[in-house]
N, C-alpha and C positions, 0 to 999 in steps of 0.2 A: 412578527419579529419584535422582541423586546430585551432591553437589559433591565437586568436588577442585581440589588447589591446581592453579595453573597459574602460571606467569612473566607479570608485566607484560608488557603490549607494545610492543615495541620499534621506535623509525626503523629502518628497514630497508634503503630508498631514500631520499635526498635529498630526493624530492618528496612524504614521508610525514608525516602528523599522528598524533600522539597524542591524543584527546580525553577528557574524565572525562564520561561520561554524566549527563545529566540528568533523562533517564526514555528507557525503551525500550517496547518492547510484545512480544506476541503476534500474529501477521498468519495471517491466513484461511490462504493459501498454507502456513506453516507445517503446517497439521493435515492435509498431503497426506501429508507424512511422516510426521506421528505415528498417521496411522491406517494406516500399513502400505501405502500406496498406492502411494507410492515407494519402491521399497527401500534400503533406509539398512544397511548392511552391520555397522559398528561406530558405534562413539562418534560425534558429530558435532555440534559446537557449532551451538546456531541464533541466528535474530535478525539482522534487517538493516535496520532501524527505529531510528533515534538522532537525538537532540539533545545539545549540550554546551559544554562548556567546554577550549579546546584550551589542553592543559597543554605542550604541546613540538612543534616542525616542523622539517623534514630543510633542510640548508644548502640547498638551491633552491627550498625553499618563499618566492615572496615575495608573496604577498596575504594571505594566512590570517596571523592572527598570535595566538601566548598570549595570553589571558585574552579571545579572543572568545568567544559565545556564536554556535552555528555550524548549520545543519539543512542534512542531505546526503541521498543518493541510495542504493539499495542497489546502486548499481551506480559502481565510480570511474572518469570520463570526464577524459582532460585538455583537454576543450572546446574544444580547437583544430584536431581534424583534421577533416576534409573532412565527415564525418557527422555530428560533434559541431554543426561549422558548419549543416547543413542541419537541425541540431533533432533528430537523435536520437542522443544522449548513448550510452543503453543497445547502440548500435552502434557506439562510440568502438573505432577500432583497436586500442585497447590498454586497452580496459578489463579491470576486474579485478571479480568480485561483491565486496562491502564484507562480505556474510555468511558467507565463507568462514571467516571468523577465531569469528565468532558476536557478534554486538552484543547479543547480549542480556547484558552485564557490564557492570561499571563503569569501564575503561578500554578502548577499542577503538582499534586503529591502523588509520585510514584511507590509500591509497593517490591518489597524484595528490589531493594534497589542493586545491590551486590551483585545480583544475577544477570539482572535487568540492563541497565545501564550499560555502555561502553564508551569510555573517556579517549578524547579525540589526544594525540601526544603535546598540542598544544594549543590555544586559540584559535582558531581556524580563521583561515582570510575569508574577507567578504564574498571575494565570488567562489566559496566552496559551500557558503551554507544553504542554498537551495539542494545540490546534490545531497547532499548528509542529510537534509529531511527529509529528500525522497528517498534513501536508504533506509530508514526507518518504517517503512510500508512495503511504496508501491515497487522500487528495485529491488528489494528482498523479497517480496511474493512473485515479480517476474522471474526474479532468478531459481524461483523455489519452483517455478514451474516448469524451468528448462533443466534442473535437477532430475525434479521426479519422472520428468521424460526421459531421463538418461541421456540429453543431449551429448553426442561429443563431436570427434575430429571428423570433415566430412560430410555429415549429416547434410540432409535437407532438412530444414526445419519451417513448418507452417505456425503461424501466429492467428491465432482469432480474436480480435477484438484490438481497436486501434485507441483505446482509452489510454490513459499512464500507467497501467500494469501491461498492457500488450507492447505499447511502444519500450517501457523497459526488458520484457523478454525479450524484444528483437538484440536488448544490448547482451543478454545473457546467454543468447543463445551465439551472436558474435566473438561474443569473451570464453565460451568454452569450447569454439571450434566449428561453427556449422559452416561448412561450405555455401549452403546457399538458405538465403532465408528471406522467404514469402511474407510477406505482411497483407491481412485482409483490412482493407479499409477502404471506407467510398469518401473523404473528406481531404482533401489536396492539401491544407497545410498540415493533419499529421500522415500525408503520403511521404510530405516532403521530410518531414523529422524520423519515419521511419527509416526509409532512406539513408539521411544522416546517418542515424544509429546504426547500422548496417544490415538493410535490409536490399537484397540484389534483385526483386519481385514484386509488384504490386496485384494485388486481385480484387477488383471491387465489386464483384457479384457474392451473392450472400444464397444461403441455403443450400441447393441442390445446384446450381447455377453453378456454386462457388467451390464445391465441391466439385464438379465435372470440371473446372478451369484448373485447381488445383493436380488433379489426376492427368488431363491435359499436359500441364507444366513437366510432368514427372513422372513420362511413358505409359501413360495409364496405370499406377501403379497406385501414386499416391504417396506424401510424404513419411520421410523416418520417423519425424519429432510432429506430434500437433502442440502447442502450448496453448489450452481454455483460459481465456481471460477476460469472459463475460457473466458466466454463470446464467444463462437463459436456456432454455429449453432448446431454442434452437442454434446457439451457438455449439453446444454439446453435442448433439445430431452432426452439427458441420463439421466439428471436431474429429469425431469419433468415426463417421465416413469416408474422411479426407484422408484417414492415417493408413498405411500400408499396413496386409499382415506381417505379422511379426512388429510391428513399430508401435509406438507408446504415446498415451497423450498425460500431460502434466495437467491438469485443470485447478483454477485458484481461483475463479470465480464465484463468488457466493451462490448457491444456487438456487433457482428458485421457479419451484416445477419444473425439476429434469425430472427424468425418468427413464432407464434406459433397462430394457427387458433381458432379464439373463439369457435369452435362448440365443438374443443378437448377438449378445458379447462375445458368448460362447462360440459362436461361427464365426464372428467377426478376428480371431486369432490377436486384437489389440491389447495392450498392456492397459488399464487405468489406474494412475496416481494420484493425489492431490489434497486436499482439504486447507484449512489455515496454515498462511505461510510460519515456519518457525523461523523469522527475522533474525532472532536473535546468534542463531547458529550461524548466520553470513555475514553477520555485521562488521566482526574485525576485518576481513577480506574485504568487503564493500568501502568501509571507510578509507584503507589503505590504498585500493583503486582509486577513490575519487581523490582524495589529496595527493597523489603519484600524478593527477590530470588523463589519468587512464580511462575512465569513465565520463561522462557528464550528463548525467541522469536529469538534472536543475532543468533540464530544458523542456522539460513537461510542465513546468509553471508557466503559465501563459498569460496570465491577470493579476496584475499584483492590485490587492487592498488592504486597506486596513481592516483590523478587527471588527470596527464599527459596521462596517459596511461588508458582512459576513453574508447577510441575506441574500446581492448582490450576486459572489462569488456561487453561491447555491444554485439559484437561478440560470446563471450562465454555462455551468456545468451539465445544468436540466436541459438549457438549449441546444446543448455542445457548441454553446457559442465559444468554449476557451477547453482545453482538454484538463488541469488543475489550477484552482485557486489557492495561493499562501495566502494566510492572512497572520496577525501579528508581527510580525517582521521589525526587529528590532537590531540596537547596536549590539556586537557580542561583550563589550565593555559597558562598564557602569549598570548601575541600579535600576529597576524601574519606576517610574514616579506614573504612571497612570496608572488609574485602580482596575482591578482583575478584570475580563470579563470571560465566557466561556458562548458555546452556541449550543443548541438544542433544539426539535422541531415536536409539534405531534400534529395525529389527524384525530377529530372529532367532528363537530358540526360547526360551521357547515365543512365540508368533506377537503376544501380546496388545500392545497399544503402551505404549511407554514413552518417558520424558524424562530425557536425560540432564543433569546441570548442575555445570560446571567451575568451582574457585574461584582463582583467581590470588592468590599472596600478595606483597601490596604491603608496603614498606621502614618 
């Protein structure tokens, strides 16, 4: 774990923002890389989770403007081409990942900000800004999961995976009508938040186990909705088992070594959806929830640190000792006077995982 300076960052393109973060986090996805699962070669800033305050935008920026208060996408769409139109952002022709750069600092330059970008109607109060960051991710990929399952009124809906994208599909699958919804989890305090969230079922057997209790629960049949929210080989399996023919799973987990053989599919009568959530397509909805007090997604943050103490927050994620870390967490008023920093990890030798973290020195 290290910082070092790095340069502000800069309009680059015309259609670029500057924003001064407001809080950032730690996202599940990230600890693919820090446990050495992806191979990270060198240096490599992380972080692709932000709220803020947009301090500067490129001559053709004209929606976004200085001194909003702003929650984006980790992917920048310019909303207008053909994909963007049909609702997925995260296949916009000309997207760019936003975590390239590493948002996890206190200044990040967003790309296509016009697209990107969506401005809160005003300041937002302090206790709304953990929600609105989690809407920048991990609510919008829950929600994207209980979408492509076609969650509606009624439903039984099964959840796999009790991280902060599972326990937010428990919200989404709540908010668009499921009658009953199962949460798989073996960890008692997010039984208890699933719960909250409104989850009417606990199941803490996992695999084949979890799948015969799940089938059990729902006449042998199996549920309407699965929502994937681990992306492992055998959450997928659980998934895809669990779900009734005719019923559908939303999967949003990254995945890594599934494999699922057409001949099963194909008897299996299940629907499969999924891939990178398009956040950007829920976000007006998502933020209106959370500032209406309809939602309150914030409650997946369970550690708060500072930025310095980023390696921490990684850590404790690795151990599920905390379900998400924010880190940078600042006033939504006034300037920043601390110099940038961002996080980053790689594996090489020796093999053990590490976090790297870059400091930008601002003017």
């Amino acid at each position: 774990m290290r910082f070092e300076e790095r340069d502000d960052p800069q309009i680059l393109k015309p259609t670029d923002a500057v924003i001064r973060t407001v809080a950032t986090c730690v996202c599940g996805s990230d600890l693919w890389s820090y446990r050495g699962i992806n191979p990270v070669e060198e240096p490599v800033p992380f972080g692709h989770e932000y709220v803020g305050i947009v301090e500067e935008v490129g001559a053709e920026v004209a929606r976004i403007k200085p001194g909003q208060f702003v929650v984006g996408s980790f992917f920048a769409s310019d909303n207008t081409c053909p994909n963007c139109r049909n609702g997925y952002q995260t296949n916009c022709l000309h997207r760019e990942f936003v975590g390239a750069g590493g948002c996890q600092a206190e200044k990040i330059r967003i790309p296509l900000a016009d697209g990107t970008l969506v401005a809160t109607p005003d300041l937002p109060a302090e206790e709304h800004i953990a929600s609105l960051l989690a809407c920048s991710d991990v609510m919008g990929t829950g929600w994207y999961a209980a979408v492509a399952a076609q969650v509606q009124a009624g439903d039984t809906v099964a959840v796999v995976g009790d991280g902060a994208v599972g326990l937010c599909a428990v919200i989404a699958a709540r908010e668009l009508g499921a009658e009953r919804i199962i949460a798989m989890s073996r960890h008692a305090s997010r039984q208890h938040l699933a719960r909250e969230f409104g989850a009417t079922d606990i199941v803490a057997e996992r695999g084949d186990e979890g799948v015969a209790r799940i089938k059990e629960l729902t006449g042998g049949i199996g549920a309407d909705r699965v929502l994937e929210c681990v992306g492992s080989a055998q959450s997928m399996q659980q998934a895809l088992h669990a779900t009734r023919p005719g019923g559908n799973v939303g999967f949003v987990g990254v995945p890594h070594d599934v494999q699922i053989g057409g001949t099963e599919l194909f008897h299996s009568h299940v629907g499969l959806r999924g891939g990178p959530a398009p956040v950007r397509q829920f976000l007006p909805d998502l933020i209106d929830r959370v500032l209406s007090g309809r939602i309150n997604p914030g409650k997946v943050f369970d550690l708060q640190l500072p930025l310095s103490q980023v390696a921490e927050g990684y850590q404790a994620m690795d151990e599920r000792r905390a379900i998400k870390a924010p880190t940078a967490r600042r006033a939504v008023a006034g300037r920043a006077r601390r110099r940038l920093r961002c996080a980053g990890g790689w594996h090489g030798q020796p093999p053990a995982p590490g976090v790297w973290c870059q400091r930008r020195a601002s003017p």
